[in-house]
C-alpha positions in Angstrom: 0.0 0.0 0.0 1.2 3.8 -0.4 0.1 6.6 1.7 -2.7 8.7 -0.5 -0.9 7.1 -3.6 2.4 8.2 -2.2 5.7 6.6 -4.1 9.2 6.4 -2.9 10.9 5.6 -6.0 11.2 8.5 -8.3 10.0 8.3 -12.2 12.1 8.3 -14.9 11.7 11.7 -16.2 12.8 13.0 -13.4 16.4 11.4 -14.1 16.5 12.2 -18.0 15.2 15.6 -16.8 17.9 16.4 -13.9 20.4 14.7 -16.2 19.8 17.6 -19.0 20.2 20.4 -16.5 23.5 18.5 -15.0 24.7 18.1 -19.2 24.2 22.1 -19.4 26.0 23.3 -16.2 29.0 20.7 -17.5 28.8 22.0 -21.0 29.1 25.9 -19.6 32.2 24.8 -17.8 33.8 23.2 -20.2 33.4 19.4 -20.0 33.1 17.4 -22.5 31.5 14.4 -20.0 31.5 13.8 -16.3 32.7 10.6 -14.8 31.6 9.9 -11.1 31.7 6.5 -9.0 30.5 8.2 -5.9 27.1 5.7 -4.9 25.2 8.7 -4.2 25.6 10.8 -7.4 25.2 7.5 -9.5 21.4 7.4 -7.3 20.8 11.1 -7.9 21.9 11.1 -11.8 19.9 7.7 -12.6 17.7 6.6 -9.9 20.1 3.3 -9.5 20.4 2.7 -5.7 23.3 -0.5 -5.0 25.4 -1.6 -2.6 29.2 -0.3 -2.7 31.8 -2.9 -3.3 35.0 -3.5 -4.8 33.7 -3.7 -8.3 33.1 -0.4 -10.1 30.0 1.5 -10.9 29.8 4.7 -12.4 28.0 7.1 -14.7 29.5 9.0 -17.7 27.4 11.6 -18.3 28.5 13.5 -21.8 27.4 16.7 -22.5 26.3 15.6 -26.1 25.0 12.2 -25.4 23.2 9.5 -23.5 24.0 8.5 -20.0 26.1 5.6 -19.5 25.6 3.4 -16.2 28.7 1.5 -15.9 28.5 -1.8 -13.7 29.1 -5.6 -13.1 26.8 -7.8 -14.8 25.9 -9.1 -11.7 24.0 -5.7 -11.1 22.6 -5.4 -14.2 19.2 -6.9 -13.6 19.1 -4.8 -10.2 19.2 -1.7 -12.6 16.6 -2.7 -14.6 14.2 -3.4 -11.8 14.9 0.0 -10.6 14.5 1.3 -14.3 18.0 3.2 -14.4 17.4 6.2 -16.5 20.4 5.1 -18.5 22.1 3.2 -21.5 23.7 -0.2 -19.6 27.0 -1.1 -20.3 28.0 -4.4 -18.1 31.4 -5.6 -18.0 31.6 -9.9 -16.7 33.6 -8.9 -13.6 36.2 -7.4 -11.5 39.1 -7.4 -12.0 38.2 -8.8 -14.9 40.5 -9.7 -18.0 39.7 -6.4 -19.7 39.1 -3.6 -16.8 36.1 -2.5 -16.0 36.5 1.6 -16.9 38.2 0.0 -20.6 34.5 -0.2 -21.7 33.8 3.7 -21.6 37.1 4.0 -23.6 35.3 5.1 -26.9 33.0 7.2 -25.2 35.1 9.4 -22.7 37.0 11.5 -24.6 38.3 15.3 -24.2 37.8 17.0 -20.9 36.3 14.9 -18.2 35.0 16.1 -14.6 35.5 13.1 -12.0 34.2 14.0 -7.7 37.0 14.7 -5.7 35.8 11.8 -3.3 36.8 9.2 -6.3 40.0 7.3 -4.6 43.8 7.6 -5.5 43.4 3.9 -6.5 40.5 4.0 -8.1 41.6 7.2 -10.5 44.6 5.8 -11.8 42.4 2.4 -12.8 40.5 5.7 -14.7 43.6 7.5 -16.2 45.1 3.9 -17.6 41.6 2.6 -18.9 40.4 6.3 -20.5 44.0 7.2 -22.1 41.3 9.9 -24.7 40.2 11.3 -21.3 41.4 14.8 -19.4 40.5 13.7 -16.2 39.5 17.2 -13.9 38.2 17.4 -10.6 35.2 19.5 -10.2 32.2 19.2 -6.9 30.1 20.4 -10.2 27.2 17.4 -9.7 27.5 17.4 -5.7 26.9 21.6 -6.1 23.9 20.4 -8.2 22.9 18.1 -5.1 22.4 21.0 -2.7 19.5 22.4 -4.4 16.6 19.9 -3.9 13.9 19.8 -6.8 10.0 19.7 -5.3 9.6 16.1 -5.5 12.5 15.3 -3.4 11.3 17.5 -0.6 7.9 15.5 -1.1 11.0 12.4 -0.2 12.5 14.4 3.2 9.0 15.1 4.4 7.6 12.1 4.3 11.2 10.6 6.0 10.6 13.2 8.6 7.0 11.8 9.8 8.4 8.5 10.2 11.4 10.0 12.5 9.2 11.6 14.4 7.1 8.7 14.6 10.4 6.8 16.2 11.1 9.7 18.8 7.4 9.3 20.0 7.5 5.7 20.2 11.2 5.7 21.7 9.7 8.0 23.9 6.7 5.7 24.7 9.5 2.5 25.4 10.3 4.4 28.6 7.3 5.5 29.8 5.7 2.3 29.2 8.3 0.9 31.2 7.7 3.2 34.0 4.2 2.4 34.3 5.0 -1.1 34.4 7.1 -0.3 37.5 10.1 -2.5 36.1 14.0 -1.7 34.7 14.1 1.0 31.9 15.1 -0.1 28.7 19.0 0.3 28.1 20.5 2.0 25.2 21.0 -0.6 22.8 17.4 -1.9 23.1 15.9 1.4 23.1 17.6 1.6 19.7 16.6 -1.6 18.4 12.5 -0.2 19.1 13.2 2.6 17.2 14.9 1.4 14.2 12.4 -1.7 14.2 9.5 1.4 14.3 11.2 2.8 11.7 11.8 -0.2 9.2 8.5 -1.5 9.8 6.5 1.9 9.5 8.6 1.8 6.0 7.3 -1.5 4.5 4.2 -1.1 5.9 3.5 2.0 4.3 5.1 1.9 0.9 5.7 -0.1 -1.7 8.9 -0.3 -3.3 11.0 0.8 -0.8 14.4 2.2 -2.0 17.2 -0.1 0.3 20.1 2.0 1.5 22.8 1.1 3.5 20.6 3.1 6.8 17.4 2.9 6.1 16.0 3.7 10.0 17.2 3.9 13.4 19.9 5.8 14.6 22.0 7.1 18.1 20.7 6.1 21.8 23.0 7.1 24.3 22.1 8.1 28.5 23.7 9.9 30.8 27.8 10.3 31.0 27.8 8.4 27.5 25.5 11.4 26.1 28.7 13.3 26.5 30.6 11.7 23.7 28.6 12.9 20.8 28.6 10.4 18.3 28.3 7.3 21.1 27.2 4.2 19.9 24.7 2.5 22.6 25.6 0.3 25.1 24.0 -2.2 27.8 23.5 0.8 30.0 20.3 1.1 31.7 18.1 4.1 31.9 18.3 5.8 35.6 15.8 8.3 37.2 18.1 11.5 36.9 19.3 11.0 33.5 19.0 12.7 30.4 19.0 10.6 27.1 19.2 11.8 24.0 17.4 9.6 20.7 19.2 11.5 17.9 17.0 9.6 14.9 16.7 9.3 11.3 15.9 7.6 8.2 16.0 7.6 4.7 12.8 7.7 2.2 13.4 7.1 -1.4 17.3 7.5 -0.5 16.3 10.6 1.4 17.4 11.8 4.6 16.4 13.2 7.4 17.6 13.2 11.0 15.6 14.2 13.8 17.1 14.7 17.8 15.6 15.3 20.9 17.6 15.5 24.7 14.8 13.6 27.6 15.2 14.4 31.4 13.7 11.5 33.0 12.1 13.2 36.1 12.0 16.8 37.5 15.0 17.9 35.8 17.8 19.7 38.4 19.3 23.7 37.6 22.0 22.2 35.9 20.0 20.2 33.9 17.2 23.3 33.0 20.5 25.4 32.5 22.0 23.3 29.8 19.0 22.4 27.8 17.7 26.2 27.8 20.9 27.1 26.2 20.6 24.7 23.5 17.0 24.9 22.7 17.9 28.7 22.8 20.5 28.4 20.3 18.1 26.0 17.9 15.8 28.8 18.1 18.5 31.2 16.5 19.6 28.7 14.4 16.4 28.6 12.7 16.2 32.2 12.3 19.8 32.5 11.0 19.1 30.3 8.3 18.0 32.0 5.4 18.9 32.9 1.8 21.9 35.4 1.5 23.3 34.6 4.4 26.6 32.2 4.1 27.4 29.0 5.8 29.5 30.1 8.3 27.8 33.5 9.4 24.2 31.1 10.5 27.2 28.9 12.3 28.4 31.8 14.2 25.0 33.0 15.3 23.8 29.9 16.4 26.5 28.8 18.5 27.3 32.2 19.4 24.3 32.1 21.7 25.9 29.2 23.6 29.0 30.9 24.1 27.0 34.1 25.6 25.3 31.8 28.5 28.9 30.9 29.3 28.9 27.4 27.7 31.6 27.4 25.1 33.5 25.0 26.6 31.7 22.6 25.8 31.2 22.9 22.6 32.1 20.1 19.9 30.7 20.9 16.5 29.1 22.6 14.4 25.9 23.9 14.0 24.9 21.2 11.2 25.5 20.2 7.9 23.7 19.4 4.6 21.3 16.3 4.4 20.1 14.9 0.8 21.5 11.8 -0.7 23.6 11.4 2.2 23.0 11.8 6.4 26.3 13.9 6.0 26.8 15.8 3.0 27.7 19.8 1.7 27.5 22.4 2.6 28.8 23.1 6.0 27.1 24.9 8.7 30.5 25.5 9.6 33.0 28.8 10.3 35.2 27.6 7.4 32.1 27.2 4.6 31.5 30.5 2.8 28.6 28.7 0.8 25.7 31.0 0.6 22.3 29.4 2.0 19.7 29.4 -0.9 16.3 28.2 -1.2 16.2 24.0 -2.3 18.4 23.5 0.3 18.4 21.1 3.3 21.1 20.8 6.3 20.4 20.0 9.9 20.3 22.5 12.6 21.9 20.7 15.4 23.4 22.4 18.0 25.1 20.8 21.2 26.9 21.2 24.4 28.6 18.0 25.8 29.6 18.0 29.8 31.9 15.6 30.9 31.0 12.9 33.1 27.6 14.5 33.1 25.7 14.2 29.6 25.0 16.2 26.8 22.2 18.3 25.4 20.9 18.6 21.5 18.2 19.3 19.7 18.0 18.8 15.8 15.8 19.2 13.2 16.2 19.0 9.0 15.4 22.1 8.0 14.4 23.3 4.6 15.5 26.5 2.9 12.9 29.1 1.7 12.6 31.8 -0.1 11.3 33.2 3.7 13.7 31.5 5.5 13.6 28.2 6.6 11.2 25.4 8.0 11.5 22.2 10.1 10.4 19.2 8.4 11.0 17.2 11.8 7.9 18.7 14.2 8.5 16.6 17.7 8.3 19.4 19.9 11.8 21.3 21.7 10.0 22.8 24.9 11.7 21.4 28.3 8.1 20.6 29.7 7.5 18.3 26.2 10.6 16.4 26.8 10.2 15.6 30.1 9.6 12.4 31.0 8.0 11.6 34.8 8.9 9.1 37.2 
């Protein structure tokens, strides 16, 4: 079933469409083609989702021709399930007598753009198979990334209920839990709930649902592990006292979004009311600071710059966020050293965080969508202290 006809997999046109306005802004900078083996531009230039391995697969995109979907034969009938918007050309395997990048050798010639992420190892198998190719580096198709087209926020949207379906039903592990008047959950199985939420919620809901290496789930850490900020979780148990954090996410139609919320369980202390109203103040002001004009680093500096006023830069550990599309982690920066200017299409995470040692830390994030106004959470769990207060 689909929810009111709702589809994660996006049509064809939308590929062979994306793919003309990607062949234009490589023509106007002088490419003759573009070569990239990055997983998530070979998803977002032909709709062909696959897991990364050792054997190569790439798209050569020329400015003047079809798209090309390199890959092992292997994958070949995964492509066509997933109807690749583009010509297949499948090589028997890897290493394979002839290599694999030889069988673009007729069709990648003149200046080529590869991603900068494509390996040391990886190029030189390029350079020796493509000897007609001027191999360039150029972020040209992950700049094109940044800017998401309508019916990919119709993908982070719907990705956004379904976290915030997780942090309510995390949220519901504990209290149930309480009420039962037994031990809390622990880290690790809180985690397993949510992602099991997650997955479930997604096969339940959709049909044909695009597999990605994270499809739902995400970070549970309590207490003095909340202080590490990427902590994995652990057998810990859940005390009265602590604060826990369920920082959450999940991917729809290769989508992302992420979604965090800090718990007190019980009346929290000062300290406790102290920490969090910094952060949730500096979310606030995050949100405001994000709008078109403004660069990367200047909504950084106002955001956190409200944590450093209450007298908590010390603890301090990151950045206000990052962008979200393709991948949980991806340009542009919300970051002092990014001068990229913030313009509507985008999405990146407003996440700022204080981390106390041997206490716990204290974020708050949502996905946040550029607009021509400014911006707008697709994640809507709500931020107040008294909403993420949990009784005992």
């Amino acid at each position: 079933m689909t929810i009111m006809g709702f589809a994660q997999r996006l049509p064809v046109r939308f590929y062979t469409d994306l793919q003309d306005v990607v062949r234009a802004a490589a023509e106007q900078a002088g490419y003759a083609a573009l070569l990239t083996d990055d997983p998530e531009d070979v998803a977002y230039l032909t709709g062909f989702f696959h897991h990364p391995c050792e054997r190569p697969v790439a798209v050569l995109l020329p400015v003047d021709g079809p798209a090309v979907l390199l890959l092992p034969e292997l994958e070949a009938e995964h492509a066509q399930v997933q109807n690749a918007a583009a010509e297949l050309i499948a090589y028997p395997e890897f290493p394979g007598i002839r290599e694999p990048f030889a069988f673009l050798a007729d069709r990648a010639r003149g200046r080529v753009g590869f991603p900068p992420s494509m390996s040391v190892g990886r190029l030189d198998l390029v350079r020796a198979a493509l000897p007609g190719a001027e191999l360039s580096p150029t972020d040209l198709v992950m700049r094109e990334r940044y800017r998401k087209r309508p019916e990919e926020v119709a993908l982070h949207q719907e990705a956004a209920r379904i976290t915030d379906l997780m942090l309510v039903e995390g949220r519901k592990l504990v209290e149930d839990a309480i009420a039962a008047g037994g031990e809390l959950p622990s880290e690790a199985e809180l985690a397993a709930h949510v992602s099991s939420v997650g997955t479930g919620t997604m096969y339940a809901d959709h049909d044909d649902v695009v597999v990605v290496s994270f499809l739902a789930g995400g970070l549970v850490y309590a207490a003095r592990n909340s202080a590490r900020p990427h902590g994995l979780p652990s057998a810990y148990r859940l005390q009265p006292g602590d604060t826990f954090v369920l920082s959450l996410g999940c991917a729809v139609g290769g989508r992302f979004v992420e979604g965090e919320r800090t718990f007190v369980l019980g009346e929290p202390t000062a300290e406790q009311e102290r920490y969090y109203t910094a952060v949730q103040q500096a979310q606030q002001t995050g949100t405001e600071a994000l709008r078109p004009g403004l660069t990367c680093a200047e909504a950084n500096k106002i955001c956190l710059d409200v944590i450093r006023s209450a007298g908590l830069g010390r603890y301090l550990r990151h950045r206000q966020g990052h962008g979200i599309g393709l991948g949980m982690h991806e340009p542009p920066w919300l970051e002092d050293g990014d001068p990229t200017v913030l313009e509507p299409g985008m999405v990146v995470s407003n996440e700022p965080g204080i981390y106390v040692p041997d206490h716990g830390g204290y974020r708050i994030s949502d996905s946040m969508l550029i607009t021509e106004e400014g911006a707008r959470p697709f994640t809507a769990y709500p931020r107040g202290l008294a909403d993420v207060i949990v009784p005992v």
